[in-house]
C-alpha positions as CSV (number, residue, x, y, z in Angstrom):
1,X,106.5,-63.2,28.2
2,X,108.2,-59.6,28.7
3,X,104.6,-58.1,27.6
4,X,102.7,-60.3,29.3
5,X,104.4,-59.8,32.4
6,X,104.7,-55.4,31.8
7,X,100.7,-55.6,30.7
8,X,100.2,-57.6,34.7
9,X,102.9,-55.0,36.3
10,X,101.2,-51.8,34.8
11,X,97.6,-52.9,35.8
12,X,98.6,-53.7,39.4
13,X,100.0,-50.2,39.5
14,X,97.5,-48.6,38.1
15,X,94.8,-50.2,40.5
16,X,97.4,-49.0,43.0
17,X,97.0,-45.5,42.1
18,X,93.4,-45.7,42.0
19,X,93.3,-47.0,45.6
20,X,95.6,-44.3,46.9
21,X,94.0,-41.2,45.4
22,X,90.4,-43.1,46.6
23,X,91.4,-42.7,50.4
24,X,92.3,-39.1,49.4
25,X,89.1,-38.3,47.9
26,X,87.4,-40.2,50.6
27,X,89.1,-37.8,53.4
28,X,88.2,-34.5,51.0
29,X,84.6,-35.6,51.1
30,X,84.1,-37.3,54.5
31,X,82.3,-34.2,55.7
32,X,79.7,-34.1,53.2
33,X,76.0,-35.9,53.3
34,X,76.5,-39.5,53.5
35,X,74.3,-39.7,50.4
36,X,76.5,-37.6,48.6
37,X,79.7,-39.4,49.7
38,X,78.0,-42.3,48.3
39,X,77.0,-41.4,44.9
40,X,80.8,-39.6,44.7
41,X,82.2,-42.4,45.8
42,X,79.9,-44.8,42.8
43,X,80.8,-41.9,40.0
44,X,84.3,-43.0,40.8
45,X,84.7,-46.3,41.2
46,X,82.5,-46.6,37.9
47,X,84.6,-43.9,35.7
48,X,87.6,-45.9,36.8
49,X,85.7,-49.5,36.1
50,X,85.6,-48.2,32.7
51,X,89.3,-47.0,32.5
52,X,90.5,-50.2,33.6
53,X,88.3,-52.1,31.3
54,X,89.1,-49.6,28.4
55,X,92.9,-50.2,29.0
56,X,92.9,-54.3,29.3
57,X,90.6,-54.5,26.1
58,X,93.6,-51.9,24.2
59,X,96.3,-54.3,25.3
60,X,94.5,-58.0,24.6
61,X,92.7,-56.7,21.3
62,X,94.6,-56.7,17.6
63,X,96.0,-53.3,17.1
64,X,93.4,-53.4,14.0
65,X,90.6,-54.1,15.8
66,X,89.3,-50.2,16.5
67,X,89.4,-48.0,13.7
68,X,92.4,-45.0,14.2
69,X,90.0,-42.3,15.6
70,X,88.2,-44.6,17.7
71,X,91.4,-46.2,19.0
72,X,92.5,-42.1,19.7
73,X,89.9,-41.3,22.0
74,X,89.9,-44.8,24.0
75,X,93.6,-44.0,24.8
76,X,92.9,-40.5,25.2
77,X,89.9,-41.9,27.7
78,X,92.6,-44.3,29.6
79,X,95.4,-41.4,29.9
80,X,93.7,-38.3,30.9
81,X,92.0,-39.8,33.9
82,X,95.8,-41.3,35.2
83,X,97.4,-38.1,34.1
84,X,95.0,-36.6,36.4
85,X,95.4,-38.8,39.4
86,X,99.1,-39.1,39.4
87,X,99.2,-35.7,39.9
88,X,96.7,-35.6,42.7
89,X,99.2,-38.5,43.9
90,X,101.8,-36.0,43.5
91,X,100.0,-34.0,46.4
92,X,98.9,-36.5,48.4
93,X,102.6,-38.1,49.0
94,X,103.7,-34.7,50.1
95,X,100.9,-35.1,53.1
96,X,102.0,-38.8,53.4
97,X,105.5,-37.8,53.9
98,X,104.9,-35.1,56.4
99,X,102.6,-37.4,58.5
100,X,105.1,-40.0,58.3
101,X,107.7,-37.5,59.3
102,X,105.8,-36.6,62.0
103,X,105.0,-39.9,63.5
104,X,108.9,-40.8,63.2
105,X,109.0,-38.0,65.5
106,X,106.5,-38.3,67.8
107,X,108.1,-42.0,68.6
108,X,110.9,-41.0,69.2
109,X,110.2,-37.5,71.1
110,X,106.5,-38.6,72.5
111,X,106.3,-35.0,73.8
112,X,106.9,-33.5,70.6
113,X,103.6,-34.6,69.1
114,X,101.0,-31.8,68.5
115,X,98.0,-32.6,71.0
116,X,94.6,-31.3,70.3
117,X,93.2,-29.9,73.6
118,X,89.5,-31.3,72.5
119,X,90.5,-34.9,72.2
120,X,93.7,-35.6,73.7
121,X,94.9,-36.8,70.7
122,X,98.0,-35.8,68.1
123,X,96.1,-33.6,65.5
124,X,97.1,-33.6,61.7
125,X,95.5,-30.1,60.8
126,X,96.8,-30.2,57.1
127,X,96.0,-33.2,55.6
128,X,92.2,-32.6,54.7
129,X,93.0,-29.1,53.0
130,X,95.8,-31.6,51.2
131,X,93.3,-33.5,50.5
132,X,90.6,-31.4,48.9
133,X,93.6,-29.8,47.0
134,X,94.7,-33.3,45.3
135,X,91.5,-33.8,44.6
136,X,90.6,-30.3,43.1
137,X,94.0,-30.2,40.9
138,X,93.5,-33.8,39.5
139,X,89.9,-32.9,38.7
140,X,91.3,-29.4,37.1
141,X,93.8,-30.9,34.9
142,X,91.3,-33.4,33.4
143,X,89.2,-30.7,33.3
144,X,91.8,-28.6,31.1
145,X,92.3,-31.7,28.8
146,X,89.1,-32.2,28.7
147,X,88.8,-28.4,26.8
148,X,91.7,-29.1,25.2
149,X,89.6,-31.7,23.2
150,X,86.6,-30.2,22.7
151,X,88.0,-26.5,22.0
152,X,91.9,-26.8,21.2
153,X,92.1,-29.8,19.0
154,X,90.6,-27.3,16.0
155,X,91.5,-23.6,17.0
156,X,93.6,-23.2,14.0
157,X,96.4,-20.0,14.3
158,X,97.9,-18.9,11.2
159,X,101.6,-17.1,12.6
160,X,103.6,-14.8,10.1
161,X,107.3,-14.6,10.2
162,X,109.6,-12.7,7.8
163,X,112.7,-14.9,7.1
164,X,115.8,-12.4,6.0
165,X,118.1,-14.3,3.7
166,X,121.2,-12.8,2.3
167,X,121.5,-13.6,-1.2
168,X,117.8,-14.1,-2.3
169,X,117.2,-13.1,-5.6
170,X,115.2,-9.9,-6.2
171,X,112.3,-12.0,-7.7
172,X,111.9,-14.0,-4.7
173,X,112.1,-10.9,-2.4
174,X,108.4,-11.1,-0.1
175,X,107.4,-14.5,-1.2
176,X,104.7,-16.1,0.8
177,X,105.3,-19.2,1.7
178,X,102.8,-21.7,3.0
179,X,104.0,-24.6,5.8
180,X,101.7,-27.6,6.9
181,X,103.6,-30.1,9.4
182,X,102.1,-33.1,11.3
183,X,98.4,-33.4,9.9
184,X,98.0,-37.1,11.6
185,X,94.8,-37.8,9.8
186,X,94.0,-40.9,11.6
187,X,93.8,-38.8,14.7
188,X,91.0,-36.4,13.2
189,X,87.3,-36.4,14.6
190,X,86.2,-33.4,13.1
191,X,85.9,-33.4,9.4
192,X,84.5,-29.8,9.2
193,X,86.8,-28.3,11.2
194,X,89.5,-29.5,9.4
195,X,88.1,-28.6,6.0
196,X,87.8,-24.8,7.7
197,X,91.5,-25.3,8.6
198,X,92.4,-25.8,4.8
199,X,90.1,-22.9,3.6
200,X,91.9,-20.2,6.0
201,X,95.5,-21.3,4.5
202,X,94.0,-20.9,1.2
203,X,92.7,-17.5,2.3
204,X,96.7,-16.2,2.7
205,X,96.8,-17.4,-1.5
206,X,100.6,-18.2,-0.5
207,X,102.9,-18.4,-3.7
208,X,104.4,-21.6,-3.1
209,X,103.4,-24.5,-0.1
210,X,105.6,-27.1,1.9
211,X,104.5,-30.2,3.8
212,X,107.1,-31.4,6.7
213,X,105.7,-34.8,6.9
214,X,103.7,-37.1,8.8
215,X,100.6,-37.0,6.8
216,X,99.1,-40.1,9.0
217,X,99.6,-42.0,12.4
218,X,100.4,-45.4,10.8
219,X,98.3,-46.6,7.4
220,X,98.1,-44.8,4.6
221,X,94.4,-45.7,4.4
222,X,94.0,-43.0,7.1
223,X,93.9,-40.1,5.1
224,X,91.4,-41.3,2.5
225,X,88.5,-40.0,4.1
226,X,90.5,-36.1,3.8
227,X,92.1,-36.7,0.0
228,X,89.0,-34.5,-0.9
229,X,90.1,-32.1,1.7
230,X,93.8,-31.7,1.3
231,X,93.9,-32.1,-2.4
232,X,92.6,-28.1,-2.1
233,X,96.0,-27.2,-0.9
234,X,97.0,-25.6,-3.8
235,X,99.6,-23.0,-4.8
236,X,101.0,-21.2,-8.2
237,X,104.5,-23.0,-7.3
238,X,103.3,-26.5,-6.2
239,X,102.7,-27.8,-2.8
240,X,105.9,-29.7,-2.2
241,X,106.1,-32.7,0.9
242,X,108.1,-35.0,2.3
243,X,107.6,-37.8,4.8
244,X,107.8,-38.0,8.7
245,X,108.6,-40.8,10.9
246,X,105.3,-41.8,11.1
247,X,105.0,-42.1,7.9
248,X,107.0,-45.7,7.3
249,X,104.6,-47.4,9.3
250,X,107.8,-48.1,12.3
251,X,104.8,-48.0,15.0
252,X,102.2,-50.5,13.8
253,X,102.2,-54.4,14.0
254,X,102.1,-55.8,10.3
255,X,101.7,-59.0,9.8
256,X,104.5,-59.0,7.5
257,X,107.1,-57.2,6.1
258,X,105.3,-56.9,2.2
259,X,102.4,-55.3,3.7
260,X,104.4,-52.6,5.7
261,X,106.4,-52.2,2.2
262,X,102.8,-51.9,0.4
263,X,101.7,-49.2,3.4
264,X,104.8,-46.9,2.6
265,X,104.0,-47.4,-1.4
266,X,100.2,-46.4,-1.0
267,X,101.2,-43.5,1.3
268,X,103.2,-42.6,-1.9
269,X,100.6,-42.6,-4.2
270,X,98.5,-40.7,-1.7
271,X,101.0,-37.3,-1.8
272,X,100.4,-38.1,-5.6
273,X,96.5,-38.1,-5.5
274,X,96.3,-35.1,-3.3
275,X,98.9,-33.1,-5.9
276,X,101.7,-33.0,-3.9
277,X,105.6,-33.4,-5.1
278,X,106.9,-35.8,-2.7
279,X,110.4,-35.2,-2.1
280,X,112.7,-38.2,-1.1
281,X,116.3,-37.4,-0.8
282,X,116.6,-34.8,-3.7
283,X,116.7,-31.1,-4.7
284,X,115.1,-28.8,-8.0
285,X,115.0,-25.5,-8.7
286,X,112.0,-22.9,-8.3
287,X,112.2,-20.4,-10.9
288,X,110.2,-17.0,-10.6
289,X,111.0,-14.5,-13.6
290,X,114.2,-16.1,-15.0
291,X,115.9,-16.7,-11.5
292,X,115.9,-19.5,-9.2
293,X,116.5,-20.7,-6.0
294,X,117.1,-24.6,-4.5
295,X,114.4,-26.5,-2.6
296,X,115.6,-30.0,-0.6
297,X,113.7,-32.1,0.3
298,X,114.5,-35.6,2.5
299,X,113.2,-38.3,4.5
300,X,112.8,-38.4,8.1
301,X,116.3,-38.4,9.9
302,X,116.3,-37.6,13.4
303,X,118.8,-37.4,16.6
304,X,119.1,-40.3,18.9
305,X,116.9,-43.3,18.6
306,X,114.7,-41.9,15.3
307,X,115.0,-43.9,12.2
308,X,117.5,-42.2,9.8
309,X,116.1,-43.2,6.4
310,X,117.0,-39.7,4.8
311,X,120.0,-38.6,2.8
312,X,121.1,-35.2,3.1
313,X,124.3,-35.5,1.3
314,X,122.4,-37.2,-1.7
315,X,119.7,-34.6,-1.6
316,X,122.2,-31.9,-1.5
317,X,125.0,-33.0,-4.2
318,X,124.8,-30.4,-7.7
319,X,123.2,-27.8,-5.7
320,X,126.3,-25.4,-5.9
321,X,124.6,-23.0,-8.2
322,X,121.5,-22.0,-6.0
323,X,121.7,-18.5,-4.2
324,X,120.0,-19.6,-1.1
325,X,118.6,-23.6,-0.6
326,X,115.5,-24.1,1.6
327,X,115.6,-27.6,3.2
328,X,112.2,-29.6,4.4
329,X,113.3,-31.9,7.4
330,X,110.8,-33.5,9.5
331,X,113.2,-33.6,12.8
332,X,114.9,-30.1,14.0
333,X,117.1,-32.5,15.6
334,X,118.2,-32.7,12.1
335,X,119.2,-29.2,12.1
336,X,121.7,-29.0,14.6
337,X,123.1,-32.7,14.0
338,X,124.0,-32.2,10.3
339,X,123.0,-28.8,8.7
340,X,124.9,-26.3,11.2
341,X,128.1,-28.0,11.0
342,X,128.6,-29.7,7.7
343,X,126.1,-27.4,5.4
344,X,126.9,-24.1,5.7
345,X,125.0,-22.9,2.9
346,X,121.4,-24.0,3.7
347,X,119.7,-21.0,4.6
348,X,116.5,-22.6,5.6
349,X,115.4,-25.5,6.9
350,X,111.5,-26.1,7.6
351,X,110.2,-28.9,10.6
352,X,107.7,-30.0,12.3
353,X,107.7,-33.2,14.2
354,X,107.2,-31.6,18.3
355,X,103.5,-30.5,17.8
356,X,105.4,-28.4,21.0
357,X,103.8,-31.6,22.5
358,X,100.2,-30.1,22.6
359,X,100.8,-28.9,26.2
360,X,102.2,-25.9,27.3
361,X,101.9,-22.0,27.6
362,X,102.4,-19.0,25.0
363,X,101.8,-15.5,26.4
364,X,104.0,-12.8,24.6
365,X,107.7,-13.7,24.7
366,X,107.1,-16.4,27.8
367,X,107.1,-19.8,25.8
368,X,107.0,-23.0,28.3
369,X,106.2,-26.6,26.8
370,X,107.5,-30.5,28.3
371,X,109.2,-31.0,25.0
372,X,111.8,-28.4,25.6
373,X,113.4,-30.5,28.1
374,X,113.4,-33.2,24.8
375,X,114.3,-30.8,21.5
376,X,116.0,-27.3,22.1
377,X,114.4,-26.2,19.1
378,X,110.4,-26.8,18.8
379,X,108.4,-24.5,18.2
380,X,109.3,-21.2,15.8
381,X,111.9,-19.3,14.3
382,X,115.8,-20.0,15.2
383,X,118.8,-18.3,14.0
384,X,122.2,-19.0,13.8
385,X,125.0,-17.7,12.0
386,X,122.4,-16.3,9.2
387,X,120.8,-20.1,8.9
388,X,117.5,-20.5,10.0
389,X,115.0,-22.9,11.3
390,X,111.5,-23.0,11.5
391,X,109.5,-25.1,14.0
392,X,105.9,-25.8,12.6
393,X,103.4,-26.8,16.0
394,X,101.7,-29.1,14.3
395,X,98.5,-29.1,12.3
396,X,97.2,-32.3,13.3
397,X,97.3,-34.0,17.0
398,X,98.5,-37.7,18.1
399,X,97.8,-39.7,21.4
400,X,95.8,-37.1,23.1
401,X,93.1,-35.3,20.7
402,X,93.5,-32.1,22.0
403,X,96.2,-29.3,22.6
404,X,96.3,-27.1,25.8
405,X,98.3,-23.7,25.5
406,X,100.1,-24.6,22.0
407,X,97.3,-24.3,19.2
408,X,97.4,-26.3,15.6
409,X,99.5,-24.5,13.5
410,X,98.7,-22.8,10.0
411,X,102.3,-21.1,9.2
412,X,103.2,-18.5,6.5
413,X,106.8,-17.5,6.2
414,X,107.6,-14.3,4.0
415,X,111.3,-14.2,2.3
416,X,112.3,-10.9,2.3
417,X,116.1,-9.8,0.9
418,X,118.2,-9.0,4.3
């Protein structure tokens, strides 16, 4: 009944916005040939027929019905569009408001009214420019997501940090160190690109590669069309993983609780088939020339109201011995929560899990994404009291194909002795 009646709500609002950014783009246009205003006016009204139609068929249709791609673009198709107009609504109230204002006003101090000396009549001067500039930014911004899909989702960026560690063994001193996060293979459109993606980590021949998790969206049958793609990932010291929380399946409607348990145990078998150590709550040692150092690996815990199926304290126990411990967390929530204060002694954890929400702006030192205002740390390197954390953007994309401003994400850390 709560659905039901949240599926009715939403609609009604979302025909509402549709109405109220129409008499916007109706006053923007009004000045233009009334041919033109028509076929404007049929461009829109069919674009958001479509949305509408798109968005009722998501919400009445089994969650199985549309394959994992197809079902990304159709919400990708509903959300840009709304995205768009609520922030043309965004511009449009602030005209509403001030006209209200200023008919409040002129009610009560009829004198005070503006009066244009051609008709007689109060004169609202602003509200067509407002207009046109609602209109202009809401088609921008679905024109920048729009780009986002076609030239963003795949503009792989390989970023090179050096990570001083105090007591790193000589032999381990300008490692290369390979880190994949947040593939999402459900989400992918694009097989070639992503094979291209693969090949330029390989170029970097890194000594040793991690995995942060979240290898699909919801079903491990998602990445079987890419085992022959990832199963390249290779490196003289493994390729070591772990699992995100979308990896367990919480999103997705099974029909029963076996075949949710059967999705995790097949996503299993899938880090197996593409060569990968899948870590779950423990630690080993990689040795290089007689020494060693301590890799951790866990399942996804995170802050707040993310599952907590990992644990640290389990992964961590007989690990005394190790000169410095890497740990692979899916959540940097996880960092600050339990690392900082009750494990002094990891020197390195590596996450994903923000995709730095596929939105935002990188120029030079200026870093600006939505998800900052969510997770203090998401995206790069972090430092405190000589432990560090590493922020992987994401290789993959979820919800919206596409990234604006903050590219997939091919990372290769470098220990060096500090």
């Amino acid at each position: 009944m709560n659905r039901t009646f949240f599926f009715i709500f939403l609609t009604f609002i979302l025909i509402a916005i549709d109405w109220y950014v129409w008499q916007g783009l109706r006053l923007a246009i009004r000045n233009l040939a009334p041919l033109t205003q028509r076929w404007i006016g049929g461009a829109y009204w069919g674009v958001t027929l479509a949305t509408l139609i798109a968005y009722v068929g998501m919400q009445l249709l089994p969650p199985d019905y549309f394959k994992s791609t197809t079902r990304t673009f159709i919400v990708a198709f509903i959300a840009i569009p709304y995205l768009s107009k609520l922030f043309a609504v965004l511009i449009l109230l602030v005209d509403d408001v001030r006209r209200l204002f200023q008919w409040i006003t002129s009610f009560v101090f009829p004198s005070a009214a503006p009066i244009s000396p051609e008709t007689g009549e109060p004169t609202i001067p602003r509200s067509q420019f407002l207009a046109t500039t609602a209109v202009v930014a809401g088609a921008g911004l679905m024109g920048t997501f729009a780009f986002g899909i076609l030239s963003g989702a795949h503009d792989y960026r390989i970023r090179r940090v050096k990570v001083p560690l105090k007591n790193l063994p000589r032999a381990f001193h300008g490692m290369k160190i390979a880190q994949l996060s947040d593939i999402h293979s459900g989400s992918f459109f694009n097989k070639t690109a992503v094979k291209g993606g693969v090949e330029m980590l390989l170029k970097e021949k890194p000594d040793i590669a991690f995995f942060t998790g979240d290898l699909v969206n919801d079903r491990a049958v998602e990445v079987r069309d890419y085992m022959n793609i990832f199963d390249k990932v290779k490196a003289p010291l493994g390729v070591h993983s772990i699992l995100g929380n979308h990896d367990y399946g919480d999103y997705f409607q099974w029909a029963d609780v076996n075949a949710k348990t059967r999705n995790l145990a097949d996503l299993k078998k899938a880090h197996e088939g593409l060569g990968w150590n899948l870590m779950l709550d423990e630690h080993k040692a990689i040795k290089v020339d007689g020494e060693e150092i301590g890799l951790i690996g866990i399942q996804n815990w995170g802050a707040g109201n993310f599952a907590k199926y990992g644990n640290l304290e389990k992964a961590y126990q007989h690990t005394d011995d190790y000169p410095v411990k890497i740990l692979l967390s899916h959540d940097p929530s996880h960092w600050e929560a339990q690392v900082l204060p009750k494990y002094k002694d990891i020197d390195l954890a590596l996450a994903g899990h923000t995709h730095g929400m596929q939105f935002g702006v990188e120029i030079g030192k200026l870093r600006w994404s939505p998800v900052q205002y969510r997770y203090k740390q998401w995206a790069g390197l972090y430092e405190q009291n000589d432990q560090y954390l590493y922020v992987n953007r994401g290789f993959g994309y979820l919800g919206y194909p596409g990234r604006v401003g903050i590219l997939p994400e091919i990372t290769i850390l470098e220990l060096v002795k500090a």
